[in-house]
N, C-alpha and C positions, 0 to 999 in steps of 0.2 A: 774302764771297768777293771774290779781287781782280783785274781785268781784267788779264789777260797779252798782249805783246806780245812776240811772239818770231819774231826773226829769224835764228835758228839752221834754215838751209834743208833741213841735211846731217843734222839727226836726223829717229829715224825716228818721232817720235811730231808732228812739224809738219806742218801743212795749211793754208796760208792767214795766215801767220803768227800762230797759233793751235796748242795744244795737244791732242792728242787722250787726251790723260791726265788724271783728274778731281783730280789733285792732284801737285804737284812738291817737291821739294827744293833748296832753296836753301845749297848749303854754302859753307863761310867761318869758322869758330872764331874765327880768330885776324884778320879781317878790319880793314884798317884804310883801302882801298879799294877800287873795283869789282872790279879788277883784280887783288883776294884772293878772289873771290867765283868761284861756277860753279855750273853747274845739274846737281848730283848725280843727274839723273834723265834726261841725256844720253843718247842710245845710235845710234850710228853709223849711215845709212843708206847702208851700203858701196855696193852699186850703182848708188843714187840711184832706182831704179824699186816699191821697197815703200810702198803706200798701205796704212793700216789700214783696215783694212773693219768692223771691230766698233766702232769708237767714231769719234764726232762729233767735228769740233774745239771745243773750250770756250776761250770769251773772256772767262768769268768760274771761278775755279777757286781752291783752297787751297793753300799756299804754304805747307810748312811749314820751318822757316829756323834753319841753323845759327849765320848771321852773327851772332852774339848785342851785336856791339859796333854795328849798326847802328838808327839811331834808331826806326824801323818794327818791330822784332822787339820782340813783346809775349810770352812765355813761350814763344819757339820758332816763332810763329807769326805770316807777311809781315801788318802791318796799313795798309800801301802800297794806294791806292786803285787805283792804276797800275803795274805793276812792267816791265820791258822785261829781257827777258834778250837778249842778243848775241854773238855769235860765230860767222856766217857761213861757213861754210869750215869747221867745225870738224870736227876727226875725232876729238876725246877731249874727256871734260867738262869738264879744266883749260884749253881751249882756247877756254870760255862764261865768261861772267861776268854778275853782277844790274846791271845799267845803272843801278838806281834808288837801289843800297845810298849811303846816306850815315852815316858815323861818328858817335858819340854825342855 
């Protein structure tokens, strides 16, 4: 599993900069840097006042990764000891990106 740091404040699955989802997506196909990449598994915390109450934040979690041109994507899946997604402010997934993706 791979420690996530995520500073996307404005989704609604972040807590701490931590995920409250036991597993993300990473997309990017055609990825040839960060800034192809987003976290498919985004989803808008419009009022900014929704806490999940059923699940914990995880700082360890599974990444599974469309970026296929990225040196860490071993059959679809982040093998980044670290991964940092980013995009503060964000109101749409294209709006995140994998801070870690590096090209093949």
């Amino acid at each position: 599993m791979t420690k996530l740091d995520c500073n996307v404040k404005s989704c609604i699955h972040n807590s701490d900069n931590c995920c409250c989802k036991q597993a993300i997506v990473v997309d990017g196909c055609h990825a040839k840097d960060c800034c192809d990449t987003c976290c498919g598994s985004f989803d808008e915390n419009r009022d900014g006042t929704f806490t999940n109450l059923f699940k914990t934040p995880e700082k360890r979690l599974q990444i599974d990764c469309e970026a296929v041109n990225c040196i860490y994507n071993e059959q679809h899946r982040c093998q980044a000891e670290h991964v940092g997604i980013s995009g503060n402010g964000a109101s749409q997934a294209g709006q995140t990106e994998c801070s870690t993706f590096k090209m093949r």
